[in-house]
MDTraj code that builds the backbone (N, CA, C; nanometers):
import mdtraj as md
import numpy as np

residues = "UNK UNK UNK UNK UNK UNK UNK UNK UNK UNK UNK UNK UNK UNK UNK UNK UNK UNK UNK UNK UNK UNK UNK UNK UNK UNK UNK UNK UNK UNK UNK UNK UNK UNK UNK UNK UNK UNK UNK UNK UNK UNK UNK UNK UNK UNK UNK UNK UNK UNK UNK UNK UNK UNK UNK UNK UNK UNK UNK UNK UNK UNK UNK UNK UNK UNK UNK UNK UNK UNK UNK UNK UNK UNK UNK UNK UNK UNK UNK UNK UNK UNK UNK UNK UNK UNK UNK UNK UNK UNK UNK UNK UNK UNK UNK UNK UNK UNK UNK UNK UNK UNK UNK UNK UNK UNK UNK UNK UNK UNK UNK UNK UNK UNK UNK UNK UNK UNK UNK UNK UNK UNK UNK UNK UNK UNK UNK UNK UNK UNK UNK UNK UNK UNK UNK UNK UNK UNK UNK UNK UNK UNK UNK UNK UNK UNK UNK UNK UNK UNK UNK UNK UNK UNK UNK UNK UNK UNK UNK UNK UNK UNK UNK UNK UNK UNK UNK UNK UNK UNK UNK UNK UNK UNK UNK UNK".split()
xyz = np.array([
    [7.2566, 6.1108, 11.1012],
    [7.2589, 6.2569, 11.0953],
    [7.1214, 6.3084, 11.1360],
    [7.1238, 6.3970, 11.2345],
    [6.9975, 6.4749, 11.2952],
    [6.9839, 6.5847, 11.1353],
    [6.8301, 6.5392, 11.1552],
    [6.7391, 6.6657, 11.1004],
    [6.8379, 6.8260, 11.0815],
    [6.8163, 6.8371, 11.2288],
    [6.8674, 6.9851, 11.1866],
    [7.0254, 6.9540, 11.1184],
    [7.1284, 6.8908, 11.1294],
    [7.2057, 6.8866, 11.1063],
    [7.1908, 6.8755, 10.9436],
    [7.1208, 6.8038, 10.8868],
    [7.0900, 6.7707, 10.7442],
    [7.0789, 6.9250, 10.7113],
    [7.0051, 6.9902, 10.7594],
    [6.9603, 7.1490, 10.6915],
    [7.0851, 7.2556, 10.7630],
    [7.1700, 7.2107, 10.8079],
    [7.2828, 7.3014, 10.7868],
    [7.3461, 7.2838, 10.6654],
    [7.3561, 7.4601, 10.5836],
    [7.4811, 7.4689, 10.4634],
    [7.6223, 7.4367, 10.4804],
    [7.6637, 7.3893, 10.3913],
    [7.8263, 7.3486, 10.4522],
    [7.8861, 7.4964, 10.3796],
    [7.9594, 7.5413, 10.4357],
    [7.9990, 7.7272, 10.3945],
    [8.1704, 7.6730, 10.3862],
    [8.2247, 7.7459, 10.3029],
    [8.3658, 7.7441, 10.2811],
    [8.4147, 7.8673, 10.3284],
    [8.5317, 7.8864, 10.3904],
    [8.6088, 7.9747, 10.4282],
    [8.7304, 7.9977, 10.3435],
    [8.8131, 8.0974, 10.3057],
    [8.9433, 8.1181, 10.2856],
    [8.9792, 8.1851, 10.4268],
    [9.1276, 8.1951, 10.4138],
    [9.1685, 8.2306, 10.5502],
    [9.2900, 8.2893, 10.5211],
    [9.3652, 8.4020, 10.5584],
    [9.4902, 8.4765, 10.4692],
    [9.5683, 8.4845, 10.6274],
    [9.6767, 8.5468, 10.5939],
    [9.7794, 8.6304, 10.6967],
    [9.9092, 8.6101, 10.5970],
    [9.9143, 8.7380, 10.6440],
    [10.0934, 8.7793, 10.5805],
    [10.1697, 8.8063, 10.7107],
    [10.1499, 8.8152, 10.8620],
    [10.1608, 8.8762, 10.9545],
    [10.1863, 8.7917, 11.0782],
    [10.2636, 8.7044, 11.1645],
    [10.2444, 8.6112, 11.2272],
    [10.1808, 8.4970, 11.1902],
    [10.2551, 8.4599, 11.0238],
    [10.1122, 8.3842, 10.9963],
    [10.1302, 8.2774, 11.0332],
    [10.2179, 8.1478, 11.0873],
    [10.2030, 8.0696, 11.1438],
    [10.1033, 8.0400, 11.2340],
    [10.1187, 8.1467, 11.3243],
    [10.0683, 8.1840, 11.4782],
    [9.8758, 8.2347, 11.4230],
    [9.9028, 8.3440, 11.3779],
    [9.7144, 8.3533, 11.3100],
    [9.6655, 8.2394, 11.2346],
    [9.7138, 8.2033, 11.1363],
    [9.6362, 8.0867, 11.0868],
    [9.5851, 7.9603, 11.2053],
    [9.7092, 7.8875, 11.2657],
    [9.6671, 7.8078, 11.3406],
    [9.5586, 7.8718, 11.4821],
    [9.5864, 8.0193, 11.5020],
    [9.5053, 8.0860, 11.5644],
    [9.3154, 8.0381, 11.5649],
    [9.3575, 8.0765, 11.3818],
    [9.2167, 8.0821, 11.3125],
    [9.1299, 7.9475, 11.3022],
    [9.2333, 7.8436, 11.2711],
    [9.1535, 7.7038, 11.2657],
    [9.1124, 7.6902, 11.4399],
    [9.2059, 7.7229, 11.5118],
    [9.1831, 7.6569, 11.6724],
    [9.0407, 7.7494, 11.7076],
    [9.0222, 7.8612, 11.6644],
    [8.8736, 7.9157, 11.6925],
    [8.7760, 7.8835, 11.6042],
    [8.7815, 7.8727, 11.4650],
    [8.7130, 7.8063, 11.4039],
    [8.6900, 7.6461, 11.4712],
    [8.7475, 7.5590, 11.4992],
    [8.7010, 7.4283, 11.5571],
    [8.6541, 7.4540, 11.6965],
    [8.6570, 7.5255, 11.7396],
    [8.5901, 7.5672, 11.9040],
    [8.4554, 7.6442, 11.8709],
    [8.4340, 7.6842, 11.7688],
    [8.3078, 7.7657, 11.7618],
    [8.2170, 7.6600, 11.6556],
    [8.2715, 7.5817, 11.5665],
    [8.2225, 7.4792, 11.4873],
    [8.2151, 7.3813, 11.4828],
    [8.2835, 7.2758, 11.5902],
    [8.3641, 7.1675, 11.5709],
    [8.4657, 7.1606, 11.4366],
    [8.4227, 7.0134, 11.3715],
    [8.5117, 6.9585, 11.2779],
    [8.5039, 7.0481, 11.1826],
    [8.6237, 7.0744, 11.0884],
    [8.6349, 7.1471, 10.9811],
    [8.6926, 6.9915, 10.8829],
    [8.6620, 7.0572, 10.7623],
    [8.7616, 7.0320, 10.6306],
    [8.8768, 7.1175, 10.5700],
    [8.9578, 7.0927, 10.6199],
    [9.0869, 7.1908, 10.6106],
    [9.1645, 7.1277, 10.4302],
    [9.2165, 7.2492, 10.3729],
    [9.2693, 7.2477, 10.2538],
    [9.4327, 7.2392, 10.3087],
    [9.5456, 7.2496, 10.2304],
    [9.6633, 7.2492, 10.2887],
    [9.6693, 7.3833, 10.3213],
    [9.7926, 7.4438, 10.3145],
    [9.7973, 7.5844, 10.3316],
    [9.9652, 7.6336, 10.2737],
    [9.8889, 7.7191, 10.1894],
    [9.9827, 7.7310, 10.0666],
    [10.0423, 7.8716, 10.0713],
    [10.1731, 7.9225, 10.0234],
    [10.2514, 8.0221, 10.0617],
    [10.2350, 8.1096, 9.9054],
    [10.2018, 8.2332, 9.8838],
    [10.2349, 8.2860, 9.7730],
    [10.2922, 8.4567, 9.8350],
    [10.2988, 8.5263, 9.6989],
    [10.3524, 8.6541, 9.7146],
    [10.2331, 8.7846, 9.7318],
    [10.1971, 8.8535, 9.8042],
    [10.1416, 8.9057, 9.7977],
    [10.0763, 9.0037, 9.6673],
    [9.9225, 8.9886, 9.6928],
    [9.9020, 9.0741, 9.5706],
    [9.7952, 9.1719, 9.5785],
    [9.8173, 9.2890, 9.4938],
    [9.7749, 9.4164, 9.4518],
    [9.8681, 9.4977, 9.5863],
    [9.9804, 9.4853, 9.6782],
    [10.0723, 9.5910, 9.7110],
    [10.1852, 9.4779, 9.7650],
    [10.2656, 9.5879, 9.8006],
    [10.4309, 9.4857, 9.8119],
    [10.3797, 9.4982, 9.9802],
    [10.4500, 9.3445, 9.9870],
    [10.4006, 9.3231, 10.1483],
    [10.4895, 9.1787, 10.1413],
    [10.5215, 9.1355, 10.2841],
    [10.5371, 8.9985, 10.3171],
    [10.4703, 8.9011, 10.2069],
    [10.4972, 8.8073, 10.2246],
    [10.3934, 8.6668, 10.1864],
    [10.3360, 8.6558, 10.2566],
    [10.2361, 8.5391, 10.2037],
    [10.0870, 8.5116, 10.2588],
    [10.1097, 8.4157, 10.2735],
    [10.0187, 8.3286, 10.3573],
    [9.9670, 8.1525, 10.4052],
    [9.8493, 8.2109, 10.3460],
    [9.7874, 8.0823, 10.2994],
    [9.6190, 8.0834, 10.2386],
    [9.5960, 7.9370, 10.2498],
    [9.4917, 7.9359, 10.3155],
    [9.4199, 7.7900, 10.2822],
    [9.2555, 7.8040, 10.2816],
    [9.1811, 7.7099, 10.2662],
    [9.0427, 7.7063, 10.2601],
    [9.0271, 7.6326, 10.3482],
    [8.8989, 7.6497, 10.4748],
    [8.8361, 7.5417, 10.5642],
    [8.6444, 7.5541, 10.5320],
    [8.6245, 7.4226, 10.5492],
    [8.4349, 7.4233, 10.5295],
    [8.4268, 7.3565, 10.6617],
    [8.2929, 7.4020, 10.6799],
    [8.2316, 7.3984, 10.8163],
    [8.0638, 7.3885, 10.7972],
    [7.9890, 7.2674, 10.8629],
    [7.8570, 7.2947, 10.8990],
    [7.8038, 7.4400, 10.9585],
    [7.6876, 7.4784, 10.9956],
    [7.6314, 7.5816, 11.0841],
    [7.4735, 7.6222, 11.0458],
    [7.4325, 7.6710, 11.1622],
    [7.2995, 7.7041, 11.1470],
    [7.2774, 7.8571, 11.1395],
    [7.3819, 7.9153, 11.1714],
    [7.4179, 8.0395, 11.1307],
    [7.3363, 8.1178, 10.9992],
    [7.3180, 8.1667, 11.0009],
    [7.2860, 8.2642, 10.8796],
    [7.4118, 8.3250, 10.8570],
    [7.4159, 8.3372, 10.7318],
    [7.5474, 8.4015, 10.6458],
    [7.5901, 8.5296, 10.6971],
    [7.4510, 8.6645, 10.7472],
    [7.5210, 8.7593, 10.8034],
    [7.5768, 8.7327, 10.9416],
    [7.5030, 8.6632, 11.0476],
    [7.5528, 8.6148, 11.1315],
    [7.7235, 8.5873, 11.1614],
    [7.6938, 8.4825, 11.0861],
    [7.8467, 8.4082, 11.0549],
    [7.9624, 8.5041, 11.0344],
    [7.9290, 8.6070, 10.9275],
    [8.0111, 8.7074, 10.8789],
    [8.0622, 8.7852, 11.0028],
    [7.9277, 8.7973, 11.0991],
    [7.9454, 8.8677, 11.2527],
    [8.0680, 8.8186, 11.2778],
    [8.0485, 8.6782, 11.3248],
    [8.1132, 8.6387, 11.3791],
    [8.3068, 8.6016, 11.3799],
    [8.2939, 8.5643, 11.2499],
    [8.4452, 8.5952, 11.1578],
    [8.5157, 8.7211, 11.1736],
    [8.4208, 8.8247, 11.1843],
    [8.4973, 8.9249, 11.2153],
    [8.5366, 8.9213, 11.3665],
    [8.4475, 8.8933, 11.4558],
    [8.5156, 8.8704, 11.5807],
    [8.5854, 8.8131, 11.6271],
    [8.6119, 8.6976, 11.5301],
    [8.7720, 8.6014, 11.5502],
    [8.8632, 8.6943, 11.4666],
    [8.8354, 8.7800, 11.3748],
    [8.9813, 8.8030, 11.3407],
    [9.0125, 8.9198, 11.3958],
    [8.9305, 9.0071, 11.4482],
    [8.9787, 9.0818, 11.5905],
    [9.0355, 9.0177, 11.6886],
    [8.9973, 8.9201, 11.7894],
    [9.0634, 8.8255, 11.8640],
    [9.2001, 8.8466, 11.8473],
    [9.2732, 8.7721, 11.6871],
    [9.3584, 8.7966, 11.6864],
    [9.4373, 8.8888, 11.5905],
    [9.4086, 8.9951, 11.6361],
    [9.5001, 9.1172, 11.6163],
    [9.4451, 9.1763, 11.5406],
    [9.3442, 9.1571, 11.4141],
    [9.3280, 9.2158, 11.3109],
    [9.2458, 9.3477, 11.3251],
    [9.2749, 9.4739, 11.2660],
    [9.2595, 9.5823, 11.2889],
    [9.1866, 9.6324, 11.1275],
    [9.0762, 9.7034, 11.0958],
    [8.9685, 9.7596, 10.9818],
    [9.0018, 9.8565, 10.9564],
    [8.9722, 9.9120, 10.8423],
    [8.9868, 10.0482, 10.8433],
    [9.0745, 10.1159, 10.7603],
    [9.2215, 10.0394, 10.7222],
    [9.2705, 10.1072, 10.6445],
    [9.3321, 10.0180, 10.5374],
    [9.3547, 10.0245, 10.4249],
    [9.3392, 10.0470, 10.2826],
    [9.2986, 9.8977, 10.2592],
    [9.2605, 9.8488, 10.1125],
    [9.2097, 9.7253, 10.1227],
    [9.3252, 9.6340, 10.1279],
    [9.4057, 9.6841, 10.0325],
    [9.5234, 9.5771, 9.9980],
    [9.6705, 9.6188, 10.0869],
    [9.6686, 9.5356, 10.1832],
    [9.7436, 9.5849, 10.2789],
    [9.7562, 9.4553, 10.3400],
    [9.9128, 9.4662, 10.4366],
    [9.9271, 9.3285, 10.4984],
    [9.8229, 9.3261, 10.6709],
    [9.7773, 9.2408, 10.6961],
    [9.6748, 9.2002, 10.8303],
    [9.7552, 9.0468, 10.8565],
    [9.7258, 9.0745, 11.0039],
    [9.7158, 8.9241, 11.0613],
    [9.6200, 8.8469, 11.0563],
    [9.4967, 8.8388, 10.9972],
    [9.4043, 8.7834, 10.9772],
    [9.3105, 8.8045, 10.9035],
    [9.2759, 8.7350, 10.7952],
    [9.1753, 8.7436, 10.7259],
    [9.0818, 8.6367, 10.6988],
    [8.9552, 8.6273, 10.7402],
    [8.8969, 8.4994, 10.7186],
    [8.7441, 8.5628, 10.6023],
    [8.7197, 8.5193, 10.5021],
    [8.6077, 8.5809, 10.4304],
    [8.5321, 8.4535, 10.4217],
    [8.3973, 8.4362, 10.4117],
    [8.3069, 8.3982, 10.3534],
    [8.2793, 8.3784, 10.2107],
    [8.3417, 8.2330, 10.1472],
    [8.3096, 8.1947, 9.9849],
    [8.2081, 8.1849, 9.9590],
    [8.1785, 8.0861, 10.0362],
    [8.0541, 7.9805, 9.9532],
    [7.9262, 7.9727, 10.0989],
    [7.7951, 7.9930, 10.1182],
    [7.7184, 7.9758, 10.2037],
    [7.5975, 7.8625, 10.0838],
    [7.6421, 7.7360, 10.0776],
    [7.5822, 7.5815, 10.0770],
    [7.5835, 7.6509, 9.9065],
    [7.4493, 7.6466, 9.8276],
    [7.4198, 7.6848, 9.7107],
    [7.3844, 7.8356, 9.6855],
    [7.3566, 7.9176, 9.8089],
    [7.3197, 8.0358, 9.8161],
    [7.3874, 8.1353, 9.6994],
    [7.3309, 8.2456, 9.6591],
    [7.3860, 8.3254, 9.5583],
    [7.3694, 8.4262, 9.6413],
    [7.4172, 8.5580, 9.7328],
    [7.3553, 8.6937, 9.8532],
    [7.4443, 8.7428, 9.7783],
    [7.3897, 8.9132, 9.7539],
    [7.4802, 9.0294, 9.7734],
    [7.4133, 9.1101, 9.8276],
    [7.4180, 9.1098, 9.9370],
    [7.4071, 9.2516, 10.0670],
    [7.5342, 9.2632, 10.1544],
    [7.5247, 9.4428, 10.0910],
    [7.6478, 9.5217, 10.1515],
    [7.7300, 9.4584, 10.1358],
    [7.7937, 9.4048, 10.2478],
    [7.9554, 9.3629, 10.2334],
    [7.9558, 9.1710, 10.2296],
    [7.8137, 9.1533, 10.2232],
    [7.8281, 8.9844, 10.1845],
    [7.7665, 8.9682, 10.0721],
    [7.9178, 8.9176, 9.9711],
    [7.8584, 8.8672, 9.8333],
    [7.9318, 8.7442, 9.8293],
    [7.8241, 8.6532, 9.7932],
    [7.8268, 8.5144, 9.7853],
    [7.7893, 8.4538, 9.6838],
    [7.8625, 8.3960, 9.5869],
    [7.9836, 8.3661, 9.5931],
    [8.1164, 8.4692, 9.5740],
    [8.1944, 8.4113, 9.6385],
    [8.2790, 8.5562, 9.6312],
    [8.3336, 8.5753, 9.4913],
    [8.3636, 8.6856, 9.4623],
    [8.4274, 8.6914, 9.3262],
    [8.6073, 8.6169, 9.3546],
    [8.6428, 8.6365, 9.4754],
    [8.7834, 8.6246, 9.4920],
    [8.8258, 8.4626, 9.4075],
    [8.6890, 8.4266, 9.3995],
    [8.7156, 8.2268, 9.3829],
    [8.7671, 8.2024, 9.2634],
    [8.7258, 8.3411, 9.2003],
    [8.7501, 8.3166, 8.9969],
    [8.8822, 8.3775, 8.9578],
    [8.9214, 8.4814, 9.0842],
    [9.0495, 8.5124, 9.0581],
    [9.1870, 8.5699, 9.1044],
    [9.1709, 8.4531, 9.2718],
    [9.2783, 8.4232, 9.2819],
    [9.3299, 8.3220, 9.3387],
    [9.3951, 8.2859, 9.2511],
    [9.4979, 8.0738, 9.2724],
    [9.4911, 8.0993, 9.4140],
    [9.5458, 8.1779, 9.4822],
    [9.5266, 8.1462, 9.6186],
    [9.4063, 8.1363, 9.7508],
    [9.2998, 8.1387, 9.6419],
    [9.1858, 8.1145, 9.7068],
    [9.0724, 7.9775, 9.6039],
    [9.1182, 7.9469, 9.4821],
    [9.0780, 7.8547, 9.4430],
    [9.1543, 7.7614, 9.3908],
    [9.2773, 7.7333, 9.4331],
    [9.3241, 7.6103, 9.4782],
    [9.2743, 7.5438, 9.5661],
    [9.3182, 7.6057, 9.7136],
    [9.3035, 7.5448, 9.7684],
    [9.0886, 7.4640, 9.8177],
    [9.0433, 7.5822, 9.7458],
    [8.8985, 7.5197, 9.7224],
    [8.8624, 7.4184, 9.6656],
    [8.9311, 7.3933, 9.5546],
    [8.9320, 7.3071, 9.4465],
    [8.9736, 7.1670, 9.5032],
    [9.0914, 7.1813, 9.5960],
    [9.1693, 7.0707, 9.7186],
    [9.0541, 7.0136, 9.7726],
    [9.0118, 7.0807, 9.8229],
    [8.9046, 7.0518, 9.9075],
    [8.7402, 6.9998, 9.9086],
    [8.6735, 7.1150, 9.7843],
    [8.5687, 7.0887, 9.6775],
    [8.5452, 7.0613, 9.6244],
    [8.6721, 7.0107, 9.5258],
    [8.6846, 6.9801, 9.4089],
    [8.5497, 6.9730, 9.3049],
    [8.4779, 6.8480, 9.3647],
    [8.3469, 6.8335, 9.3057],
    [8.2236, 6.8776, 9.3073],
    [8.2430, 7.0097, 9.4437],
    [8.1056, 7.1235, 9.4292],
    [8.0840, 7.1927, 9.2723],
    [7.9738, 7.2255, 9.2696],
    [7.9980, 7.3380, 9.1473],
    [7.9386, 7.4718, 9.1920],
    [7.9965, 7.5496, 9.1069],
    [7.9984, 7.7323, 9.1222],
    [7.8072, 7.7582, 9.1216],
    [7.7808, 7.8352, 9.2278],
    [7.6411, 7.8367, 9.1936],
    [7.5716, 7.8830, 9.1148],
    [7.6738, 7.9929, 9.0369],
    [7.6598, 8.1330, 8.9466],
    [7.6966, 8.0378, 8.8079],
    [7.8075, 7.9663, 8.7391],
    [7.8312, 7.9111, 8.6424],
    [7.8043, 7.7986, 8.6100],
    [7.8023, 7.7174, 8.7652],
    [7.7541, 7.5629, 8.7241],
    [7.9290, 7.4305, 8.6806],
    [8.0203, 7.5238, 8.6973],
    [8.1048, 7.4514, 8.6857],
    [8.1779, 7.3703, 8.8194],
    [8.2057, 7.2798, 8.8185],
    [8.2883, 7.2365, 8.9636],
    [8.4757, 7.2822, 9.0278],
    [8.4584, 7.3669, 9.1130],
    [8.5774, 7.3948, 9.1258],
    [8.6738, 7.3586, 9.0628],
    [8.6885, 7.1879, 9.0811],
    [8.8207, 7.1289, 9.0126],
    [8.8432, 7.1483, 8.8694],
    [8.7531, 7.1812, 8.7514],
    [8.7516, 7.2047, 8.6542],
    [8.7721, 7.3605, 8.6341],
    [8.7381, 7.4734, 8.7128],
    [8.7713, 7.6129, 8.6965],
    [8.9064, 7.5707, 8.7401],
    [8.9926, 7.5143, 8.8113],
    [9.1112, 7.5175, 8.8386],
    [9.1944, 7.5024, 8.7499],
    [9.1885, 7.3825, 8.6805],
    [9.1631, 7.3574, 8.5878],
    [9.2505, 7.4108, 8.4397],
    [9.1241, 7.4898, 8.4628],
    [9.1245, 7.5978, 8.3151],
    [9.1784, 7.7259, 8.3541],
    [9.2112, 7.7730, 8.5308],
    [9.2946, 7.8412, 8.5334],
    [9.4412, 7.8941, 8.5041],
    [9.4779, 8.0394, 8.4884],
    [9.5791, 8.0440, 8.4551],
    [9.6621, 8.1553, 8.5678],
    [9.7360, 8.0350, 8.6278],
    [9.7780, 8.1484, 8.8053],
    [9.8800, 8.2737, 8.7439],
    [9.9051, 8.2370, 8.6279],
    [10.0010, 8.3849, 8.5997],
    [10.1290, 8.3629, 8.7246],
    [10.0649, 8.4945, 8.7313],
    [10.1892, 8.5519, 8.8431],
    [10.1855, 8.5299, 8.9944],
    [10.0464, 8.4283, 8.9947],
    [10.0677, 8.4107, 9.1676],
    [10.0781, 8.2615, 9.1767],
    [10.2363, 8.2575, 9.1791],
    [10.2744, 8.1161, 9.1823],
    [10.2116, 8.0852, 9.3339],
    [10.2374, 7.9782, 9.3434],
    [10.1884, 7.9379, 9.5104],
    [10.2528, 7.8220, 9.5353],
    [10.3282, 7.7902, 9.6982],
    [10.4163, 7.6723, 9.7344],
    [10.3097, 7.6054, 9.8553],
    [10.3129, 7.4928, 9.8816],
    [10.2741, 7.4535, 10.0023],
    [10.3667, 7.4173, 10.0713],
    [10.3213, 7.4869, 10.1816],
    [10.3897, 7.4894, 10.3629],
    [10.3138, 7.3928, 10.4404],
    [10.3977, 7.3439, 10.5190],
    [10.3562, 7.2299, 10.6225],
    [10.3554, 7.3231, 10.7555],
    [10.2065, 7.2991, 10.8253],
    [10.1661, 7.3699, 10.9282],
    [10.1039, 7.2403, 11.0355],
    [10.0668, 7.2473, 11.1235],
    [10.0081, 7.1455, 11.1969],
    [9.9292, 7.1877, 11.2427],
    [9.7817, 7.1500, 11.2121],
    [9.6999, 7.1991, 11.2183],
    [9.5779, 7.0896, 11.2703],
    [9.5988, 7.0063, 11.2966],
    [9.5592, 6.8861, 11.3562],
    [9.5533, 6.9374, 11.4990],
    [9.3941, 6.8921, 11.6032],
    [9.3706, 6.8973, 11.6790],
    [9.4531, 6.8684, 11.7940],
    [9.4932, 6.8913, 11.8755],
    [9.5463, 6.8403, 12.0138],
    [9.5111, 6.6988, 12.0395],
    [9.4280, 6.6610, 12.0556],
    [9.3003, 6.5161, 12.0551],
    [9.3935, 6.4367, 11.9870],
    [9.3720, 6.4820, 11.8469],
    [9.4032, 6.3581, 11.7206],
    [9.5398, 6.3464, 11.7085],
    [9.6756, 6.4336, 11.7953],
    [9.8015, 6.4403, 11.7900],
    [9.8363, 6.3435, 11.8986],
    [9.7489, 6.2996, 11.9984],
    [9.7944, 6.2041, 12.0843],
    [9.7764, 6.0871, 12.0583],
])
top = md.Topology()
chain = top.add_chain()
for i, resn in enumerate(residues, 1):
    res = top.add_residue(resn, chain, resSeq=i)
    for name in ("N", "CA", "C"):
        top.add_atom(name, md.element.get_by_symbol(name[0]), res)
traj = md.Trajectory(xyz[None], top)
């Protein structure tokens, strides 16, 4: 492992769509691995939408190296989920074809403007810390000190049951 590579944060992503979500999600990983290479992909899990009535959701978590700075990065996320289709602006809780947020940037704790890190979303909702937990299991929260797999854990999903869906999400490369 190169130097600089050692001092890249490994950053976690969640990634949503209620909206073409087959088509956006795999959208989202195929630009995420073209702008990052290799990811760590979580499965990608189906629940009911929450805080308004809408379609269902796909949700999964991907982590990624980068030298990026966190606002940077944030830049940039938004310009993939414009790419595909995703449109700002109106209400929060609403169905989109794409949503990709920023969890975790390595151990970092940021809140400026619209990047707060760690996100609050991680503590409360199954559909964003499951599949972290899948994946992280053994990071811990930078704010509590606990390791994902244990907030999972001790979670209680209530009302947002969640199923996993089989997507293919495997490179072109690694399918041959």
């Amino acid at each position: 492992m190169s130097a600089v590579a050692a001092e890249m944060p490994q950053v976690w992503l969640s990634i949503g769509s209620n909206m073409d979500r087959e088509r956006s999600i795999c959208g989202a990983v195929k630009s995420l691995r073209d702008a990052f290479g290799e990811l760590v992909l979580s499965s990608v899990y189906e629940s009911k939408a929450v805080g308004f009535d809408g379609d269902p959701f796909y949700n999964m978590v991907a982590g990624l190296g980068t030298a990026l700075s966190a606002r940077s990065l944030n830049g940039h996320l938004r310009e993939i989920e414009e790419r595909h289709g995703r449109v700002r602006g109106g209400v929060k809780f609403s169905s989109r074809t794409l949503d990709i947020d920023l969890l975790l940037y390595g151990n970092a704790v940021i809140n400026e403007g619209e990047i707060e890190i760690p996100r609050n979303e991680i503590m409360q909702y199954a559909f964003v810390l499951l599949p972290l937990a899948e994946v992280a299991g053994e990071l811990k929260h930078p704010v509590n000190g606990c390791t994902y797999q244990k907030l999972w854990d001790a979670f209680d999903p209530g009302q947002q049951r969640l199923w996993r869906v089989e997507l293919n999400l495997k490179p072109l490369a690694a399918q041959q």
